[in-house]
Legacy VTK file of the C-alpha trace (Angstrom):
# vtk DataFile Version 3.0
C-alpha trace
ASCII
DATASET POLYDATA
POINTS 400 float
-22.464 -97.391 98.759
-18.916 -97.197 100.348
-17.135 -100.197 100.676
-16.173 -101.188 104.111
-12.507 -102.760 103.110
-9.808 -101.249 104.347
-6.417 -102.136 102.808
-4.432 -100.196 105.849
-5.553 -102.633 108.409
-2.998 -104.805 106.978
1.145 -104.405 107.777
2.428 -104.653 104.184
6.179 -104.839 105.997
5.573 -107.461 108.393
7.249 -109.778 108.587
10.911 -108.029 109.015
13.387 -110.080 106.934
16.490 -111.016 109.041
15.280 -111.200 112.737
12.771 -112.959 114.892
9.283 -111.589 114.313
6.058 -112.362 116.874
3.406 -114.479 115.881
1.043 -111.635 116.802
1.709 -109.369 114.082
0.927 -112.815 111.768
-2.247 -113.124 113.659
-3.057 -109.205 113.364
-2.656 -109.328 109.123
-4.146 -111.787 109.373
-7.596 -111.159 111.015
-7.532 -108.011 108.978
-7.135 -110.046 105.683
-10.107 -112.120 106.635
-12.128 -109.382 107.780
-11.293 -107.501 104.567
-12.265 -110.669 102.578
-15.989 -110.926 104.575
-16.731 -106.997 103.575
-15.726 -107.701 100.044
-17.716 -111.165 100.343
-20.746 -109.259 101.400
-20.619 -106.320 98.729
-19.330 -108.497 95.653
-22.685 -110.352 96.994
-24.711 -107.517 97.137
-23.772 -106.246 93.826
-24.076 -109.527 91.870
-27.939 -109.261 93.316
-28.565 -105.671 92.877
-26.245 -103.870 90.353
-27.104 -102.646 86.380
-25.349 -105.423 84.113
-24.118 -104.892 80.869
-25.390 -107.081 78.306
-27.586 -109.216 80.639
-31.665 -108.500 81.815
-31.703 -106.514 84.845
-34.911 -106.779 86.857
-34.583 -103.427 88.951
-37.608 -104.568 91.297
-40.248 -101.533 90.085
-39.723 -99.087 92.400
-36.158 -98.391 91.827
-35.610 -94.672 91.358
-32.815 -93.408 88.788
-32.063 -89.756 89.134
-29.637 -87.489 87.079
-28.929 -89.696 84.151
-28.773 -89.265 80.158
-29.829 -91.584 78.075
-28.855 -92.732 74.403
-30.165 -95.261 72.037
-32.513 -96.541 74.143
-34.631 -99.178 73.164
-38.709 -100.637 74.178
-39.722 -104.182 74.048
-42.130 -104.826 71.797
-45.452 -107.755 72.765
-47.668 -108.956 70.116
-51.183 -109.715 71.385
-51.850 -111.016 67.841
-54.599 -111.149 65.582
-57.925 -110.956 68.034
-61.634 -110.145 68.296
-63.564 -109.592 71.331
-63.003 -108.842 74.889
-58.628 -108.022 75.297
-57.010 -107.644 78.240
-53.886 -105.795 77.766
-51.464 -106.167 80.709
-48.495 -103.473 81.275
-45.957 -105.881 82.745
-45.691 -107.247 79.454
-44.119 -104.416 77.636
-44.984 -100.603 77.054
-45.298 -100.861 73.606
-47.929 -103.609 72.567
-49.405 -104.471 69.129
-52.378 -105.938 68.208
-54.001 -107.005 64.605
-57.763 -106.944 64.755
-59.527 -109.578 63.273
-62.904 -107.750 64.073
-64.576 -105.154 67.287
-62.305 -105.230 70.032
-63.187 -104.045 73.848
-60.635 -103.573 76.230
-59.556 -104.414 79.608
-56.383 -102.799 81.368
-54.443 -104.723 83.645
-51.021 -104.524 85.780
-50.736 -100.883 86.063
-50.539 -100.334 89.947
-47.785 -97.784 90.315
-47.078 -95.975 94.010
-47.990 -92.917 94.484
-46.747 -89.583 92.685
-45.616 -91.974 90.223
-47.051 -92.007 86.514
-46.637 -94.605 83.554
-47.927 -95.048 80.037
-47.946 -97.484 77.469
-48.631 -97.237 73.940
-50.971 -99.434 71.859
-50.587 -100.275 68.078
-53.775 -101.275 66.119
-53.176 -102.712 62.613
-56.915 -102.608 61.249
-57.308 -104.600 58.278
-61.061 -103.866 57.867
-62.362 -100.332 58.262
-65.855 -101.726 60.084
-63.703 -102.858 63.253
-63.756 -100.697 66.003
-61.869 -100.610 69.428
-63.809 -99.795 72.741
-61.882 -98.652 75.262
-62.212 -98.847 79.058
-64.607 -96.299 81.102
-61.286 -95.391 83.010
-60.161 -93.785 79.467
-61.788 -90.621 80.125
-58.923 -87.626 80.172
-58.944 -86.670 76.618
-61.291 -88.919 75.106
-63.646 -86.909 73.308
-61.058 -85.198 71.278
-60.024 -88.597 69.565
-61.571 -88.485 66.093
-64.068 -90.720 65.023
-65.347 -91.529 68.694
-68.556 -92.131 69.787
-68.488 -92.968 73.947
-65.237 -94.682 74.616
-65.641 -96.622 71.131
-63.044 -95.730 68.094
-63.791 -96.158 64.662
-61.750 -95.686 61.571
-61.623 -94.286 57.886
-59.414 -96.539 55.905
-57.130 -99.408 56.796
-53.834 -98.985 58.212
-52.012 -98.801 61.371
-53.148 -96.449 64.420
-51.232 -95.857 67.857
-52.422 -94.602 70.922
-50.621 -93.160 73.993
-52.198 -94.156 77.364
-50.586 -93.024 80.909
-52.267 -92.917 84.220
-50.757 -91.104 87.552
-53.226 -93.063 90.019
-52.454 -96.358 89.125
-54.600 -97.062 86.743
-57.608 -95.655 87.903
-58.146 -92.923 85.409
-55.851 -93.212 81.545
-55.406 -90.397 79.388
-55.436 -90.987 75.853
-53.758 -89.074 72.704
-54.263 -90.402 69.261
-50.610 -90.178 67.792
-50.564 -91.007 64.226
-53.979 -89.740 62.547
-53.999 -85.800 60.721
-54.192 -82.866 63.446
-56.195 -81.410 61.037
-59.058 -83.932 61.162
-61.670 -83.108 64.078
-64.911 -84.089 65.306
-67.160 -82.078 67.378
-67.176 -78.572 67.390
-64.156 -76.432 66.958
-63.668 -72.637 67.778
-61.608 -70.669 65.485
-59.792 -67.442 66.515
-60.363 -64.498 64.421
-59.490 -61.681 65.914
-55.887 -61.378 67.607
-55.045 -58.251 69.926
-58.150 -56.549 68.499
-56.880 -57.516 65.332
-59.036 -59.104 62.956
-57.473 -61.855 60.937
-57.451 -62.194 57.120
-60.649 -65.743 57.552
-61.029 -68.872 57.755
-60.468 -71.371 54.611
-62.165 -74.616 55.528
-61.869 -77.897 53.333
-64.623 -80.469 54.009
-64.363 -83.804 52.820
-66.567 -86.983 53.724
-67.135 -90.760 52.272
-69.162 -90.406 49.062
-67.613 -86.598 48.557
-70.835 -85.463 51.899
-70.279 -83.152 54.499
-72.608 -82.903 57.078
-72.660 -80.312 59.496
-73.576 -76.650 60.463
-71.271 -73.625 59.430
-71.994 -70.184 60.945
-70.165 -67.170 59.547
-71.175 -63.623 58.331
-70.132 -64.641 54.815
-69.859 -67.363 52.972
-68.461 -67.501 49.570
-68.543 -70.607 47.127
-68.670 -71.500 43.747
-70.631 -74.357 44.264
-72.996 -75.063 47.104
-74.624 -78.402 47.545
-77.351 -79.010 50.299
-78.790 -82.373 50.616
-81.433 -81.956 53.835
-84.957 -80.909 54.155
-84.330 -78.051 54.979
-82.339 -74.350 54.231
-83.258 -70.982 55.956
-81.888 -67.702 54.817
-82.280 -64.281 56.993
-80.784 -62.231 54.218
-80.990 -61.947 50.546
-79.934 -64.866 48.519
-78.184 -63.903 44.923
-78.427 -66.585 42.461
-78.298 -66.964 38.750
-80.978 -69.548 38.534
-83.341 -70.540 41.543
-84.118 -74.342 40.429
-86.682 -76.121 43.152
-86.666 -80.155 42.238
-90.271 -80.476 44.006
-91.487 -76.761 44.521
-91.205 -73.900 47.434
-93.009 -72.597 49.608
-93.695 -68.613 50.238
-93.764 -66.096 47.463
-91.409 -64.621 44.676
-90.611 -61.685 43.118
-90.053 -60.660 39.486
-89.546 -57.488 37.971
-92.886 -57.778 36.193
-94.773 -59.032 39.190
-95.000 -58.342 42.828
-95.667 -61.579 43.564
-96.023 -64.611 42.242
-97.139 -67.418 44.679
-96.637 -70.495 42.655
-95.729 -71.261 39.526
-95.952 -75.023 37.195
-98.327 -77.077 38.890
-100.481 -75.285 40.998
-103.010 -76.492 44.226
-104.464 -73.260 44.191
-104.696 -69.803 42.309
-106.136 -66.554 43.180
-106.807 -63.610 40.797
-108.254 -60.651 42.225
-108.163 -58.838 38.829
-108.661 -60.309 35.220
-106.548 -63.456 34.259
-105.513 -63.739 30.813
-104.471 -66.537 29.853
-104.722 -69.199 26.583
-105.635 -72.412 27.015
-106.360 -73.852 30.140
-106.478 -77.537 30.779
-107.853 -78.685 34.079
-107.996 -82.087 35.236
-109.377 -81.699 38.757
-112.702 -78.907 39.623
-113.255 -75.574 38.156
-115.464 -73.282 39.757
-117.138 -71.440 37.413
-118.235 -67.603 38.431
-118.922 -69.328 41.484
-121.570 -71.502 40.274
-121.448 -74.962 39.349
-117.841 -77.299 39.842
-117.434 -79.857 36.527
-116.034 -82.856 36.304
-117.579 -86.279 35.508
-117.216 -89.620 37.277
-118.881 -92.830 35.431
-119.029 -96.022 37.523
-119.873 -98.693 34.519
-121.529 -102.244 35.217
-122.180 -100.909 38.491
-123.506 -104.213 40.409
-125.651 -105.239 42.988
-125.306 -104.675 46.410
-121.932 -102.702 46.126
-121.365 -98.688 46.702
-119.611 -95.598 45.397
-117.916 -92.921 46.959
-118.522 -89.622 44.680
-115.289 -87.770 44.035
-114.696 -84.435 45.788
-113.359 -82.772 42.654
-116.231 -83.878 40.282
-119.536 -82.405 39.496
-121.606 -85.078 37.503
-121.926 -88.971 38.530
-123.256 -91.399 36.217
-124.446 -95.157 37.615
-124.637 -97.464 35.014
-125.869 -100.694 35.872
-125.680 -103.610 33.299
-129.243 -104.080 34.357
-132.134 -103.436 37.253
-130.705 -103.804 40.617
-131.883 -104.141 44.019
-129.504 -102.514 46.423
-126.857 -100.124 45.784
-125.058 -96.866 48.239
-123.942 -93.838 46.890
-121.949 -91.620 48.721
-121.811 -88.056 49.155
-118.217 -86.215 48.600
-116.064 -86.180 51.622
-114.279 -82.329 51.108
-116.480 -80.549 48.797
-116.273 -76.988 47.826
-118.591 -74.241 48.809
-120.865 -73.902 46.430
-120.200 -77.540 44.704
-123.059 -79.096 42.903
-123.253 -82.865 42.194
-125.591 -84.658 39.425
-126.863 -87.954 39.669
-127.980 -89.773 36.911
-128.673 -93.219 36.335
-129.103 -96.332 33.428
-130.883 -98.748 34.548
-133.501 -98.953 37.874
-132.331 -99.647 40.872
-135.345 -100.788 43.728
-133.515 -99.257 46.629
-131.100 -96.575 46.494
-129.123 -95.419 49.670
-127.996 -91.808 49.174
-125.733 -91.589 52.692
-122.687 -88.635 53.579
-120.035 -88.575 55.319
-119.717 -87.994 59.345
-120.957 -84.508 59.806
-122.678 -83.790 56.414
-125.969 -83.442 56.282
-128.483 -84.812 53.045
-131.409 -82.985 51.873
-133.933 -84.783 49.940
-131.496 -87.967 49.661
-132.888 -90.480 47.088
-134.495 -93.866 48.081
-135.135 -95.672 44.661
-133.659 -94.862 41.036
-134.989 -94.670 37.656
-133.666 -94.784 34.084
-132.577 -91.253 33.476
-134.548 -89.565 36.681
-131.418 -88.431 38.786
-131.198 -85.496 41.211
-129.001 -82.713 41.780
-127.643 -81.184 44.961
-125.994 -78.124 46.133
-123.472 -78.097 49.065
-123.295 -75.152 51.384
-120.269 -74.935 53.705
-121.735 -72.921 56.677
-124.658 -75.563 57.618
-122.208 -78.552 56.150
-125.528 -79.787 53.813
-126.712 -80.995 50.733
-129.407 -78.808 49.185
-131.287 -80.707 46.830
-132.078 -78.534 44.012
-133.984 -80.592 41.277
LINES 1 401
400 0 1 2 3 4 5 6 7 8 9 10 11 12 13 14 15 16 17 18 19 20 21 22 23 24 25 26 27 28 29 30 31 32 33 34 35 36 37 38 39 40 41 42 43 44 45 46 47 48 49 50 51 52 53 54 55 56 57 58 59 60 61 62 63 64 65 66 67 68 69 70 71 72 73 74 75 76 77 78 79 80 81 82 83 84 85 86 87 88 89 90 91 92 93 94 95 96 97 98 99 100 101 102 103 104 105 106 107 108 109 110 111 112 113 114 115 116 117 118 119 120 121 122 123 124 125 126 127 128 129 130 131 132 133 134 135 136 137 138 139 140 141 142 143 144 145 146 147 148 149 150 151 152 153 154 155 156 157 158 159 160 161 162 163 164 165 166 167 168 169 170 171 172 173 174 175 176 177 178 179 180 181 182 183 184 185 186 187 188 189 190 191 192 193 194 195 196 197 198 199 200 201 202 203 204 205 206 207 208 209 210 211 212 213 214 215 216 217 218 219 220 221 222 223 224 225 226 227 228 229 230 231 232 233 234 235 236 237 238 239 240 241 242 243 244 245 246 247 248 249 250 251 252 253 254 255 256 257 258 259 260 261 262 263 264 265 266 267 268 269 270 271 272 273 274 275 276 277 278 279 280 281 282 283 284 285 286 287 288 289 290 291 292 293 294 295 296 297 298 299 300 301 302 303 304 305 306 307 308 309 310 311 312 313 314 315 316 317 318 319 320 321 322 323 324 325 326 327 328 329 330 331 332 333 334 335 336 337 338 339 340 341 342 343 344 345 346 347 348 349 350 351 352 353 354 355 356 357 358 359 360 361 362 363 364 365 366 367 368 369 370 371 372 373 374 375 376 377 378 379 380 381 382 383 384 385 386 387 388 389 390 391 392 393 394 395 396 397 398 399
């Protein structure tokens, strides 16, 4: 601003000393005095309302534009929200560096940060987290940058360990949409995927050396690469699927495998401790063999014996599928009692039914979709029955 004053309005050498001066040249200082005196009036006013103070709060009205200046030890006011929990508002006119101490989940509401346009503003938030199971939510409007926070889920921020975390937030529409950068964690810790760059200029680069490290000494996660090399390899899912070879010292299954392996001595081997199930198309040789489920013998009969003692009146038994003999012993003569075919018998399976003591009537009955031949209606002492099941007709042959 230029001032208005103007000192050469005023006749410094008026009046003459030594002869009669007019009263107008009095009257001409003068008015120019006073007329000085109302610009300087007006500006000293105008300054004293308007003007940068040392040493004193300046309010500069929030649009006031500063252009070409340097700044040096600079300071920001700091606001303490305070210990809290809950819904927050956290409003910009009350500094642009705020702190907060969480006390448990926090969500967040912005307020106070309409700016005019082509104008942009940011504030940064400090959250001292005294219990790793608090989280911060931010607000939807939080959305430039948000997914490459770590440990986010949606807009909501969890963390590792306690401590102190600070975020940057700045907006260029006035608040409608905030970008966010997370300004004191490790730039090495990530979430999500990453792509890694190995090949510069047609160049390829020496690898990759990745070191993964989760609560409870877990990482979870997929790595794809031609080649990986480890000394020790732990996988803790239900699942692992090789395309390639797979070159270990010792192949150690906890519960068991499925497919086949290969030995030196053997083309195959398709199971090997407890089996279901074993196939020999050529001779087996082998020492003692202890079986406690069927046994098909040659193809013949399946052994195995189930004994229901003190069998009693009126109640039922369902035969075993991996049994060949059933004994019914009854303390004494009964008058009702079931007996129950097996439910997933083997081709070729015969069952024997013997029995202790009479019983006046017997109800020999199958399961859904089995048919009974020659099913037995009363039982003796020692008089039983056997029967032969054949898998294409789904029936019980009885064969003495």
């Amino acid at each position: 601003m230029t001032s208005q004053i103007n000192p050469n309005n005023v006749d410094a050498t008026y009046p003459v000393a030594g002869q009669d001066n007019s009263t107008q040249g009095f009257r001409d200082n003068f008015g120019a005095i006073q007329t000085n005196f109302e610009y300087a009036y007006a500006e000293i006013s105008d300054l004293q309302a308007n003007a940068v103070v040392r040493n004193r709060d300046n309010d500069l009205g929030g649009n006031t534009t500063i252009t070409g200046s340097v700044l040096r030890n600079t300071r920001e006011t700091i606001y303490a929200i305070g210990t809290v929990s809950g819904n927050i508002t956290v409003t910009y006119s009350r500094a642009s560096y705020q702190t907060l101490t969480l006390d448990g989940s926090v969500v967040l509401a912005f307020a106070g940060f309409s700016v005019a346009a082509g104008q942009q503003t940011r504030i940064r938030l400090a959250f001292t987290i005294t219990n790793p199971l608090h989280t911060v939510t931010f607000p939807a409007s939080v959305s430039l940058n948000m997914s490459t926070v770590a440990s986010v889920s949606g807009q909501t921020v969890s963390f590792q360990s306690a401590g102190t975390y600070i975020f940057e937030l700045s907006t260029s529409d006035g608040g409608t949409t905030f970008s966010i950068t997370d300004l004191t964690r490790n730039r090495n810790q990530f979430q999500g995927n990453t792509e890694h760059v190995i090949s510069v200029n047609g160049v390829t680069e020496a690898g990759i050396t990745m070191t993964v490290v989760n609560t409870g000494a877990s990482a979870y996660g997929t790595i794809t690469c031609d080649e990986l090399v480890t000394s020790n390899l732990v996988w803790d899912a239900n699942n692992a699927t090789f395309s390639g070879n797979v070159e270990a010292d010792w192949f150690i299954a906890q519960s068991g495998y499925i497919g086949n392996i290969r030995t030196p001595s053997q083309t195959y081997i398709t199971d090997v401790g407890t089996l279901n199930s074993l196939s020999v198309s050529g001779n087996a040789n082998v020492g003692n063999l202890t079986v406690t489920g069927i046994t098909d013998m040659c193809g013949a009969y399946v052994h195995g014996v189930q004994v229901v003692g003190n069998a009693a009146n009126g109640s039922s038994t369902q035969i075993w599928s991996n049994i060949g003999v059933v004994l019914i012993q009854p303390n004494t003569s009964i008058s009702t009692y079931t007996v129950t075919m097996p439910n997933t018998p083997m081709h070729g399976q015969g069952i024997k039914i013997g029995f202790a003591n009479t019983i006046t009537t017997l109800n020999q009955t199958v399961i859904g979709g089995q048919t009974l031949k020659g099913g037995l209606t009363t039982a003796n002492v020692s008089a039983g029955g056997e029967w032969i099941w054949d898998e294409n007709s789904a029936t019980w042959y009885k064969i003495g």
